[in-house]
VOGU-3710 file (C-alpha; in Angstrom, 3 decimals, decimal comma):
1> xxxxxxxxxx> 25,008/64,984/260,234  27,537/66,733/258,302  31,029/64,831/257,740  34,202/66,532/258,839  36,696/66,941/256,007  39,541/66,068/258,105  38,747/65,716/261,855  42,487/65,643/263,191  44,024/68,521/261,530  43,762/72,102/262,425
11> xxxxxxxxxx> 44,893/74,505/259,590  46,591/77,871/260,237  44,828/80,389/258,563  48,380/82,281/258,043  51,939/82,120/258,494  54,310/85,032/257,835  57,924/85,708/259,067  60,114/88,776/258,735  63,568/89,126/259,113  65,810/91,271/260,016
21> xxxxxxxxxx> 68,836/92,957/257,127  71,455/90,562/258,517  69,364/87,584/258,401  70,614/86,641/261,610  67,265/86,763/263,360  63,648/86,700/262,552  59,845/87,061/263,883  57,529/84,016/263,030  54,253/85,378/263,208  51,651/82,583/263,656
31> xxxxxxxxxx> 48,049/83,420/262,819  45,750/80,713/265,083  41,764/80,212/265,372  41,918/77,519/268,001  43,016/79,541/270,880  43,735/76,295/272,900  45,999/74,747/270,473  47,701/78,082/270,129  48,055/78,612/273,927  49,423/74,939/274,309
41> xxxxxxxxxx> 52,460/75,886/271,466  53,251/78,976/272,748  54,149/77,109/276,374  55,741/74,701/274,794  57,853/75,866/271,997  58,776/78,853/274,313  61,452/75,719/274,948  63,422/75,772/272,092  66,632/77,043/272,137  65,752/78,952/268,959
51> xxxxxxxxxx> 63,055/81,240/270,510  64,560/84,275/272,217  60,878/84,986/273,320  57,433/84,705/272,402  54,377/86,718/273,053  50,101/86,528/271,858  48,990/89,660/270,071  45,417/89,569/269,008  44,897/86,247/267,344  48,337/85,977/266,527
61> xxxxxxxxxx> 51,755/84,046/268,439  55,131/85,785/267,813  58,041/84,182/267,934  61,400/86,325/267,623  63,685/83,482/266,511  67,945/83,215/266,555  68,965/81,486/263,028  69,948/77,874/263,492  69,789/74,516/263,645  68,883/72,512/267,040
71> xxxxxxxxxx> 68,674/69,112/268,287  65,484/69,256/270,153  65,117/66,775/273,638  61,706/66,169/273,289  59,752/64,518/276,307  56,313/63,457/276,498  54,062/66,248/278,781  57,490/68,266/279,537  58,619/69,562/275,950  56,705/68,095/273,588
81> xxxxxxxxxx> 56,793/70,151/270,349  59,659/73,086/269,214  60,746/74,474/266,809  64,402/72,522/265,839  65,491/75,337/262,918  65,667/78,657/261,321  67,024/79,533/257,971  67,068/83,205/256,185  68,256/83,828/252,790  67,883/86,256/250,350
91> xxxxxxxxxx> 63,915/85,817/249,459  62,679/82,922/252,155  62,515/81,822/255,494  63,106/78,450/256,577  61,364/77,190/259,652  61,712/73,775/261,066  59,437/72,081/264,194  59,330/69,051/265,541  56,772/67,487/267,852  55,168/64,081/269,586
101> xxxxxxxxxx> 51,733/62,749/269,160  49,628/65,136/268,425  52,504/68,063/268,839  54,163/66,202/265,909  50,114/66,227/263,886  50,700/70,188/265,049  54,435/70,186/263,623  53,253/68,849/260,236  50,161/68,963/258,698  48,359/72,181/260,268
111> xxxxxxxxxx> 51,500/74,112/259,677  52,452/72,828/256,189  48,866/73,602/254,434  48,725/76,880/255,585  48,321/80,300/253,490  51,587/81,931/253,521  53,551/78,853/253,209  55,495/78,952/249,402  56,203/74,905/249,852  56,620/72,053/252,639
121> xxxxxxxxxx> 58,459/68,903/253,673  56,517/66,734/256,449  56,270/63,407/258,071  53,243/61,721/258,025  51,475/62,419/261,549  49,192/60,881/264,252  49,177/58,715/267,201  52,528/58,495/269,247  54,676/59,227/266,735  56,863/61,570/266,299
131> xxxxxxxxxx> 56,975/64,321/263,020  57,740/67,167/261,767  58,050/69,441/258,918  60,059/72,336/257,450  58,076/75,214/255,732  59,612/77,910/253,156  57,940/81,335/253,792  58,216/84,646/251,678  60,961/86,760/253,445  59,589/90,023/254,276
141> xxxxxxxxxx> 60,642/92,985/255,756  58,608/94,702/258,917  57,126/97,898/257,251  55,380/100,313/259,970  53,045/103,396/259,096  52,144/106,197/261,766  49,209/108,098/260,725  47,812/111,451/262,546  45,759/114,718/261,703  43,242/112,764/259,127
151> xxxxxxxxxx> 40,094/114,264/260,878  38,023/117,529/261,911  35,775/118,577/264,801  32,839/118,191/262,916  33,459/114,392/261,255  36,087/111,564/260,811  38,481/109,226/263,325  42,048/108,795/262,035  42,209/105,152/263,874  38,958/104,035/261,510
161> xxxxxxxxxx> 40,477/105,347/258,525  43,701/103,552/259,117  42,644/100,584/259,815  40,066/100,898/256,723  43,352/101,693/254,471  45,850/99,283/255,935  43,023/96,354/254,931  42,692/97,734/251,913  46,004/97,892/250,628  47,580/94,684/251,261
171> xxxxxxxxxx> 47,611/91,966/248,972  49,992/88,750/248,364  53,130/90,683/248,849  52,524/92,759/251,806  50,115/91,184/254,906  48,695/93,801/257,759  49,880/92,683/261,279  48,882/94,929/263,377  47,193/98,697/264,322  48,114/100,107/267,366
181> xxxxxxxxxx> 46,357/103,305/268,921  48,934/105,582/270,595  47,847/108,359/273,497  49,913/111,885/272,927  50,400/114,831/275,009  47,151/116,501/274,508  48,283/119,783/272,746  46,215/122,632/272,606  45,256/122,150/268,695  44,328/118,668/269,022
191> xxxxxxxxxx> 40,992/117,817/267,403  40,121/116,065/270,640  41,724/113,115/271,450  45,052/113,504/270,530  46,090/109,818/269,311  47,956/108,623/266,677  48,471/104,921/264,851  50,642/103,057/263,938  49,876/99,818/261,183  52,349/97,013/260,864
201> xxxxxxxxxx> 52,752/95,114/257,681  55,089/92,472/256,689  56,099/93,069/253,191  58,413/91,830/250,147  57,183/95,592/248,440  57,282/97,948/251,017  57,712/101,228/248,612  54,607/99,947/246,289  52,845/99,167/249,677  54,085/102,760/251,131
211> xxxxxxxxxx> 52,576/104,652/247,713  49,089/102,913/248,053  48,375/103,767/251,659  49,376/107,419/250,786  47,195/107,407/248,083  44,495/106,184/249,778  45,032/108,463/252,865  45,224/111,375/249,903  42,026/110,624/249,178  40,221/110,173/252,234
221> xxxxxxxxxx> 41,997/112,534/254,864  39,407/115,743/256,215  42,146/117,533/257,147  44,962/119,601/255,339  47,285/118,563/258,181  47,575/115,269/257,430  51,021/113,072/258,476  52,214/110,294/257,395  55,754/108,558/258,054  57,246/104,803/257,288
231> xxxxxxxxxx> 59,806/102,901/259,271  61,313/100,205/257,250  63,124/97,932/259,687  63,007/95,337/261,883  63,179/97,347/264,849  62,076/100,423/265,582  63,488/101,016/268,981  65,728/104,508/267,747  62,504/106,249/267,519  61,664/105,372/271,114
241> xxxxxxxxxx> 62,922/108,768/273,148  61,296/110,807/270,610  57,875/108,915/270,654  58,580/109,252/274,576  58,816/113,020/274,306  55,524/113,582/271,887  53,571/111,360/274,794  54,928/113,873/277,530  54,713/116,999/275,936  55,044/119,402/273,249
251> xxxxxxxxxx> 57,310/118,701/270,565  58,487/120,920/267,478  58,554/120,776/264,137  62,724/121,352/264,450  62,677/118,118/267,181  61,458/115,926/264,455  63,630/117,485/261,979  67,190/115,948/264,336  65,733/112,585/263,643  68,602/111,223/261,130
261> xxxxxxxxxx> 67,727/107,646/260,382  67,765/106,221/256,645  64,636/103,853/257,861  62,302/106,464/258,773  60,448/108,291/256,286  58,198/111,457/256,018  55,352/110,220/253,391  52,954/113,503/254,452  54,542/116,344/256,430  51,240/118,044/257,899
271> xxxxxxxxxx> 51,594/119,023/261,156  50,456/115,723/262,121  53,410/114,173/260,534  54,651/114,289/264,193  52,566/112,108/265,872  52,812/110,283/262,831  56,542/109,565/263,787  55,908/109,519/267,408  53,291/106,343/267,081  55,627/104,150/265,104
281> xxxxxxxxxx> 58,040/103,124/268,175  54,675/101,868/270,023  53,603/99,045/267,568  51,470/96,139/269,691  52,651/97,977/272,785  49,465/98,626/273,965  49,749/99,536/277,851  52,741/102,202/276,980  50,702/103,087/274,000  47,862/104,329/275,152
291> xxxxxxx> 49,160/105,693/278,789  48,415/109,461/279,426  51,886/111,449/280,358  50,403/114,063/281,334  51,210/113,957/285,195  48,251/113,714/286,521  47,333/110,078/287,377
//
């Protein structure tokens, strides 16, 4: 029989956090392989005063987090674990938890050894006790890239070669989150389909991140109408009526042309550059996402 390395401790395989320009909020974005573990936190820590919400997305818990510092009232069984503080500053994010037990072997060790994390303070863990620790994470910045128009009748699928690209392209710096397929209004000179995606990174170099994807998608597109756009912000809820209008119907070339926003960039401007746009508003939204407007459910 093999020996286990370390039979009480569960490592994350990643940790990441973005923030947003102010630094007065953040998203803690908490990649898990024990879905039971990650399903008992994200009850629990949904407690803190600290956690405006929380939500699962693929094998991942998100936390959108208030900045601060907390006196947590942990109980045995009724709030076990939280997280007890949030710090941004110019090039890391602080987070704090605290737990009980095994909550507190959860608050310490699995967090603090886990890829992502730039350095750690934690209690030693185990039994009743209670612990904690405080990890330092890279502050990033949410980076989001709608893709459309990349394929032909005869070959290709834009959501393959997106994906394919957004793996390819990040490294230390920049970490893929997400890829989200988004239904449009099928238009008459749609290839068939008619989705877009969108790819979410989290990224301390979102320009050299943005020139690598377009180089890639340079290469590989079939298509001469190729789009590509970048939203660099923490929220992209300004693009939402427009993205609302491309799923309902027809949209111009002059529509997408009103869009004034310094965080939204055209990278491609093929005719596909507005789905491109459209998809970006729809990141890990999947229901709305992929929803046909087309009035006839």
């Amino acid at each position: 029989m093999e020996k286990l390395s370390d039979p009480y401790t569960v490592r994350y395989p990643q940790i990441v956090a973005v923030a947003d320009d102010d630094g007065e909020q953040a998203e803690l974005i908490e990649f898990f392989d024990c879905i039971g573990g990650a399903m008992w936190v994200r009850r629990h820590y949904a407690q803190s005063p600290l956690v405006r919400s929380v939500r699962t997305v693929g094998a991942t818990n998100r936390y959108l987090l208030s900045t601060g510092t907390v006196d947590l009232a942990l109980e045995g069984s009724r709030f076990p674990a939280g997280i007890a503080g949030v710090g941004v500053s110019e090039t890391e994010i602080a987070i704090t938890y605290r737990g009980l037990g095994g909550g507190g072997v959860g608050a310490s060790i699995c967090r603090a050894s886990a890829p992502g994390v730039v350095r750690c303070e934690s209690d030693p863990a185990g039994g009743g006790r209670p612990a904690g620790s405080t990890v330092w994470l890279p502050r990033r910045e949410r980076l989001l890239i709608g893709v459309d128009d990349t394929d032909t009748a005869e070959e290709g699928a834009t959501w393959t070669l997106a994906h394919n690209i957004a793996q390819a392209v990040q490294d230390e710096r920049s970490r893929y989150l997400s890829h989200t397929i988004v239904q449009l209004y099928p238009v008459p000179y749609r290839t068939k389909n008619c989705v877009a995606i969108v790819c979410e990174f989290a990224s301390s170099d979102p320009d050299g991140l943005i020139a690598r994807y377009r180089e890639y998608l340079e290469e590989y597109t079939l298509s001469e109408k190729t789009g590509m756009a970048a939203w660099r912000g923490f929220d992209p809820a300004p693009l939402l009526p427009f993205g609302r209008r491309v799923k309902a119907g027809e949209v111009s070339p002059g529509d997408l042309a009103e869009l004034a926003d310094r965080r939204l960039s055209v990278v491609m401007d093929g005719r596909g550059v507005i789905g491109a746009v459209a998809a970006i508003p729809f990141y890990t939204m999947y229901s709305e996402a992929l929803a046909l407007w087309t009035g006839e459910e």
